[in-house]
Short mmCIF file of the C-alpha atoms (twelve columns), coordinates in Angstrom:
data_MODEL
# 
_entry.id   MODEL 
# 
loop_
_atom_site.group_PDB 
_atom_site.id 
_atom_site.type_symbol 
_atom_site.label_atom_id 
_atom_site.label_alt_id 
_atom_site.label_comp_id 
_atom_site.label_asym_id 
_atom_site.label_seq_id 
_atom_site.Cartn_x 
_atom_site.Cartn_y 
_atom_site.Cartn_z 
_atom_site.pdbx_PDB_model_num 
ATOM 1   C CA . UNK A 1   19.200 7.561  102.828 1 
ATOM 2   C CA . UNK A 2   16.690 9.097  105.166 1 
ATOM 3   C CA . UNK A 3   16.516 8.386  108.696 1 
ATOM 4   C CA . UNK A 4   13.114 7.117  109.807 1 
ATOM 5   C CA . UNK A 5   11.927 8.934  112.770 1 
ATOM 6   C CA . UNK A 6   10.815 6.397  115.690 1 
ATOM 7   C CA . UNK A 7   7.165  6.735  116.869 1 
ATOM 8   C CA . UNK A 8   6.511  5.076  120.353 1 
ATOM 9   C CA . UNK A 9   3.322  4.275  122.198 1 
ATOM 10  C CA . UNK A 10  3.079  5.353  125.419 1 
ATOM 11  C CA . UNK A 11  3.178  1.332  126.212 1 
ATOM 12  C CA . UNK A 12  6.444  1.214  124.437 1 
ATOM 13  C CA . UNK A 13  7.902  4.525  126.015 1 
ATOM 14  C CA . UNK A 14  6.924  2.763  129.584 1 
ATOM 15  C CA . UNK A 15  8.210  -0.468 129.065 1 
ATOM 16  C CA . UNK A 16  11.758 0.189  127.263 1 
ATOM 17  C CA . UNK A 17  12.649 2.901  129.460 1 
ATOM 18  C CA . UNK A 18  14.965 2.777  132.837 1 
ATOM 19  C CA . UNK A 19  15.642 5.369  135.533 1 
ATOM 20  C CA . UNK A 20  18.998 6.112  136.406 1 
ATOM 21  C CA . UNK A 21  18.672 7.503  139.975 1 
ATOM 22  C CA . UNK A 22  15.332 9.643  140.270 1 
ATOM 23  C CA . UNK A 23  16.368 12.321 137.998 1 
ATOM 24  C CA . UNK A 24  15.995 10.665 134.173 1 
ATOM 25  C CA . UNK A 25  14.628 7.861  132.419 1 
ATOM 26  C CA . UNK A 26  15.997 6.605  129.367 1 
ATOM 27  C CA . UNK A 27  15.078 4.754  126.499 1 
ATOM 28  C CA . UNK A 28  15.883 3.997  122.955 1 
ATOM 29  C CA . UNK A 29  16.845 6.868  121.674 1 
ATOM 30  C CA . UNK A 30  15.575 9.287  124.524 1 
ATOM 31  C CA . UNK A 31  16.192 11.134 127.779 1 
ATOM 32  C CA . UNK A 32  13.102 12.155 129.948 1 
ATOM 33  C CA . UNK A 33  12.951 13.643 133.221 1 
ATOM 34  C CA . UNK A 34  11.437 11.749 135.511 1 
ATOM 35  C CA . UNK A 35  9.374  14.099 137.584 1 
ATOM 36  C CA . UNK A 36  8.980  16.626 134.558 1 
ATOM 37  C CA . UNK A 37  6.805  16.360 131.175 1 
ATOM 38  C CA . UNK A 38  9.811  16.691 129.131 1 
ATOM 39  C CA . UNK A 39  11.657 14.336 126.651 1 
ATOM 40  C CA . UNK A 40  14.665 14.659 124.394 1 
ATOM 41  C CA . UNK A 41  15.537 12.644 121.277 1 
ATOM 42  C CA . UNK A 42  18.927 11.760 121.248 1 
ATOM 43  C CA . UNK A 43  20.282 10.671 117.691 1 
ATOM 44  C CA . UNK A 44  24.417 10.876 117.962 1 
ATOM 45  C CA . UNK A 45  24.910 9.727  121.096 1 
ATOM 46  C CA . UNK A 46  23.875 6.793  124.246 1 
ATOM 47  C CA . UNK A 47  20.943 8.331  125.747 1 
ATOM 48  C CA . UNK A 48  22.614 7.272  129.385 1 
ATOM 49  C CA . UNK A 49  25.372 9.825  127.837 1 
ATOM 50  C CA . UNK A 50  23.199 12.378 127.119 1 
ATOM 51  C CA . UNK A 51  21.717 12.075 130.990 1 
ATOM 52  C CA . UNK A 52  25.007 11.541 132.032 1 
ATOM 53  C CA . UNK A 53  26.350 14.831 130.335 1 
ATOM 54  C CA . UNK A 54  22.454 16.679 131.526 1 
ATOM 55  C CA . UNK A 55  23.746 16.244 135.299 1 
ATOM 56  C CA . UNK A 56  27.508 16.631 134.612 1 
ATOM 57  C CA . UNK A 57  26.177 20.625 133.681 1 
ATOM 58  C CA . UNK A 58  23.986 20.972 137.022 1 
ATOM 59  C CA . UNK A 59  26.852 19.973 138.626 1 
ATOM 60  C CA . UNK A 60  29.431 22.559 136.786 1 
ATOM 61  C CA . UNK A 61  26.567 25.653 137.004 1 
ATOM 62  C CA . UNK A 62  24.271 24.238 139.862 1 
ATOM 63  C CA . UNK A 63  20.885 26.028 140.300 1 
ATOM 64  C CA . UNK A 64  18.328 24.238 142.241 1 
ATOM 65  C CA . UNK A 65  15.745 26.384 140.795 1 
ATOM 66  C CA . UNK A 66  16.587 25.699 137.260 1 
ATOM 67  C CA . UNK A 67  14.419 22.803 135.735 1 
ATOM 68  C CA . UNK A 68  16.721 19.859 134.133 1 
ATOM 69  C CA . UNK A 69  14.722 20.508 131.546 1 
ATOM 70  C CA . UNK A 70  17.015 23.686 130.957 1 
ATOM 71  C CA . UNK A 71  19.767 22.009 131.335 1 
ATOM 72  C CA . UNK A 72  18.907 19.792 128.621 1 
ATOM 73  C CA . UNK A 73  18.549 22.172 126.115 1 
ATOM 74  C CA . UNK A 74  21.945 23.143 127.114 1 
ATOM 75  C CA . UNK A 75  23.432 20.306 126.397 1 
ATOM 76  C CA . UNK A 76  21.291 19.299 123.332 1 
ATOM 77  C CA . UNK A 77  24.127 20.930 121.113 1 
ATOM 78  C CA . UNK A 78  26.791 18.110 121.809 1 
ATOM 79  C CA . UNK A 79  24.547 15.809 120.316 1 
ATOM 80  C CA . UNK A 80  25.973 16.091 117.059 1 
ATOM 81  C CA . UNK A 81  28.281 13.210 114.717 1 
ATOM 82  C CA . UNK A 82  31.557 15.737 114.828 1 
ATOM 83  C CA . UNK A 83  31.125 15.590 118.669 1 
ATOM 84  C CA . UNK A 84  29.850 12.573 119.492 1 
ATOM 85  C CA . UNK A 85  32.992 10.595 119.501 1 
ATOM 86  C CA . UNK A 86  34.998 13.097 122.031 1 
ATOM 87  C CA . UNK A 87  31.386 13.145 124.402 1 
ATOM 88  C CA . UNK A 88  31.562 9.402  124.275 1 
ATOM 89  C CA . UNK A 89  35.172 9.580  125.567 1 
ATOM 90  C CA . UNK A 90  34.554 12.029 128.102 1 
ATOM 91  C CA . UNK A 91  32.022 10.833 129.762 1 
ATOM 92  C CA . UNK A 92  33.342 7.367  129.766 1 
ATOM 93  C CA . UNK A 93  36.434 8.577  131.670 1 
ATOM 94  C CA . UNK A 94  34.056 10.810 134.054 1 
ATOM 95  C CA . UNK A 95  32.249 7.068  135.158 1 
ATOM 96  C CA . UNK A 96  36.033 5.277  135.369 1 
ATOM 97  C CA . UNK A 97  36.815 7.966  137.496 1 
ATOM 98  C CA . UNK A 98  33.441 7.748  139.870 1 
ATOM 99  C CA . UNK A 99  34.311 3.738  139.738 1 
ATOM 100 C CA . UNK A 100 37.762 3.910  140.626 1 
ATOM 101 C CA . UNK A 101 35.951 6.017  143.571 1 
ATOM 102 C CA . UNK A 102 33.974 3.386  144.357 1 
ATOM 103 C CA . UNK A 103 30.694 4.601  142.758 1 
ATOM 104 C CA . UNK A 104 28.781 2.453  139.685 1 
ATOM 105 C CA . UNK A 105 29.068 5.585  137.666 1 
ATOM 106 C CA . UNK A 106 29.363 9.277  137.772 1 
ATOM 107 C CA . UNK A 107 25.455 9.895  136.859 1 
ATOM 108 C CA . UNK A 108 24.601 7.528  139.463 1 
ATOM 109 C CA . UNK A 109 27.079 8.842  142.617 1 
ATOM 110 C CA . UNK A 110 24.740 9.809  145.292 1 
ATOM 111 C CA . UNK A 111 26.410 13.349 146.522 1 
ATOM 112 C CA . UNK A 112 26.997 16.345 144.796 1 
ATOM 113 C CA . UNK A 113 30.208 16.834 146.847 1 
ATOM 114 C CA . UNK A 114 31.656 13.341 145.326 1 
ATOM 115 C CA . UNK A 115 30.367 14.338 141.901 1 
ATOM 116 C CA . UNK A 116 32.177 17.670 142.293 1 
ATOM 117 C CA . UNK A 117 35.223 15.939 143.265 1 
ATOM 118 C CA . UNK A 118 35.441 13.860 140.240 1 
ATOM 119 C CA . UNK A 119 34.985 17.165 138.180 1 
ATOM 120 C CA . UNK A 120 37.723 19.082 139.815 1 
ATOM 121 C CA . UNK A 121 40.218 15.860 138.867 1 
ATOM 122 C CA . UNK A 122 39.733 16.895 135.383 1 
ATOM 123 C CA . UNK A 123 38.557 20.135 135.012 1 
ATOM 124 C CA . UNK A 124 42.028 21.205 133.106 1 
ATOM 125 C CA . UNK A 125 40.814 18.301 130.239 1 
ATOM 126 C CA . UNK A 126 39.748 19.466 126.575 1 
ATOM 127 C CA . UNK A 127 36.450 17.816 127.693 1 
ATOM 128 C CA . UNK A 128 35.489 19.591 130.838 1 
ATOM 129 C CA . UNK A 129 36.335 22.945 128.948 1 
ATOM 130 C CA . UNK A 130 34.633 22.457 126.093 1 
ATOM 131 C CA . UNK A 131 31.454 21.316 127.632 1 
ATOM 132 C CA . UNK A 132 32.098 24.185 130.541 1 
ATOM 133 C CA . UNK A 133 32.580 26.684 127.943 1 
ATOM 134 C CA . UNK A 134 29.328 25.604 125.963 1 
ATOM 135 C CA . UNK A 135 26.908 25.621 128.816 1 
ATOM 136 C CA . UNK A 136 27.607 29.823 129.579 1 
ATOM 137 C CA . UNK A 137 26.276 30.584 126.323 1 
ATOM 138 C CA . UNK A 138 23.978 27.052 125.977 1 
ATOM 139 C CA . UNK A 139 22.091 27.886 129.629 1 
ATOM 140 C CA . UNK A 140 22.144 31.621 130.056 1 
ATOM 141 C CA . UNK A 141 20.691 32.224 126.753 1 
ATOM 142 C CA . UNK A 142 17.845 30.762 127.126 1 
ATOM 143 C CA . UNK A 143 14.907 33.245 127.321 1 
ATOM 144 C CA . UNK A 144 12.990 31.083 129.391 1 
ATOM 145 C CA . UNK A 145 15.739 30.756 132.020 1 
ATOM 146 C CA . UNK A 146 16.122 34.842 132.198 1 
ATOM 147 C CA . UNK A 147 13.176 35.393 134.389 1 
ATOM 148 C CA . UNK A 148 14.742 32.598 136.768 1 
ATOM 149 C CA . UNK A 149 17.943 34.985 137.352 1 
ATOM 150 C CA . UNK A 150 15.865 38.075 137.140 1 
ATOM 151 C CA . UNK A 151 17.022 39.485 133.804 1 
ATOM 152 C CA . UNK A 152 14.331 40.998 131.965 1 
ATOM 153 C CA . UNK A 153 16.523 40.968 128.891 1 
ATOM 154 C CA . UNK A 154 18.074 43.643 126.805 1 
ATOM 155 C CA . UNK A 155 17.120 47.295 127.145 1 
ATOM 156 C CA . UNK A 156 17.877 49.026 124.149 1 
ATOM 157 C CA . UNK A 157 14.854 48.902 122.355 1 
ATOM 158 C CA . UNK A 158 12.603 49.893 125.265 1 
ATOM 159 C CA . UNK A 159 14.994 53.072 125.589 1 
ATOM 160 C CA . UNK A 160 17.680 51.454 127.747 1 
ATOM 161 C CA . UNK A 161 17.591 50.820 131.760 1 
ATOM 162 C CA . UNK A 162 17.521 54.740 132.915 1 
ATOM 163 C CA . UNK A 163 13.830 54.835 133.144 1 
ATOM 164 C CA . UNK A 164 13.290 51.151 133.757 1 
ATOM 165 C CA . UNK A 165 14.184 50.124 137.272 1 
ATOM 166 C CA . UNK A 166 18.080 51.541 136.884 1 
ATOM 167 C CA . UNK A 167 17.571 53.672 139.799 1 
ATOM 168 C CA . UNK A 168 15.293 51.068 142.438 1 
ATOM 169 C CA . UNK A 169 18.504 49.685 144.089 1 
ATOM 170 C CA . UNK A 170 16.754 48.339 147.327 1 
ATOM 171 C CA . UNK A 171 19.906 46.122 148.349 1 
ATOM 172 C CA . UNK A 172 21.770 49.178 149.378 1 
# 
């Protein structure tokens, strides 16, 4: 059976969506940045898990001048029906541990330090690794995010780094 793909009016986008903090807003079967024009469909999993998981990786490899947008992408992968079930899991225990804190849920606690906190409690999980694991290759890949870090990318077919900038070591 094929899956109908959702169209929504900008009406419809406005009214069934709700922010979670300042960072997302999420609908039916999205995740959008709030400040940003960017969107994601989500189809496997809760679209407050998918926003949930987007700030769980700015909190694992925090850059503040990486877009969530990035981030996003980075995540993206996980959204799949062979992971969905252990994403659903994790991130359930990652808001029972920011309410047993005190917090309404991990997406939603107010400090990075507190978020942080939680993470350390459970970084040695299958969860935490997995999705720790996924987001070196899932962020730093990203040929948009290179520029960010300064990487201009491989070398080898411009003739490798000797006669591009190898030798300009201004930090010394």
């Amino acid at each position: 059976m094929l899956k109908q793909k959702a169209t929504l009016t900008r009406r419809q986008l406005l009214s069934g969506s709700a922010s979670i903090g300042t960072a997302f807003v999420i609908g039916i079967g999205y995740v959008a940045g709030s400040s940003a024009a960017w969107a994601m469909e989500v189809t496997h999993l809760k679209p407050q898990t998918m926003a949930t998981l987007i700030q769980m990786a700015r909190d694992i490899y925090p850059h503040d001048h990486v877009a969530d947008e990035f981030y996003a992408a980075a995540v993206k992968g996980y959204d799949t029906e062979e992971q969905a079930d252990m994403i659903e899991t994790g991130i359930a225990g990652l808001d029972a541990a920011a309410q047993g804190k005190g917090f309404a849920n991990y997406a939603e606690t107010g400090w990075e330090r507190h978020r942080v906190d939680i993470l350390r409690n459970m970084e040695n999980s299958p969860f935490f690794q997995t999705i720790r694991s996924g987001l070196v290759t899932g962020l730093y890949n990203q040929k948009a995010v290179w520029p960010l870090f300064g990487y201009e990318g491989e070398s080898y077919s411009q003739g490798g780094y000797i006669d591009r900038g190898f030798d300009d070591i201004n930090w010394i």
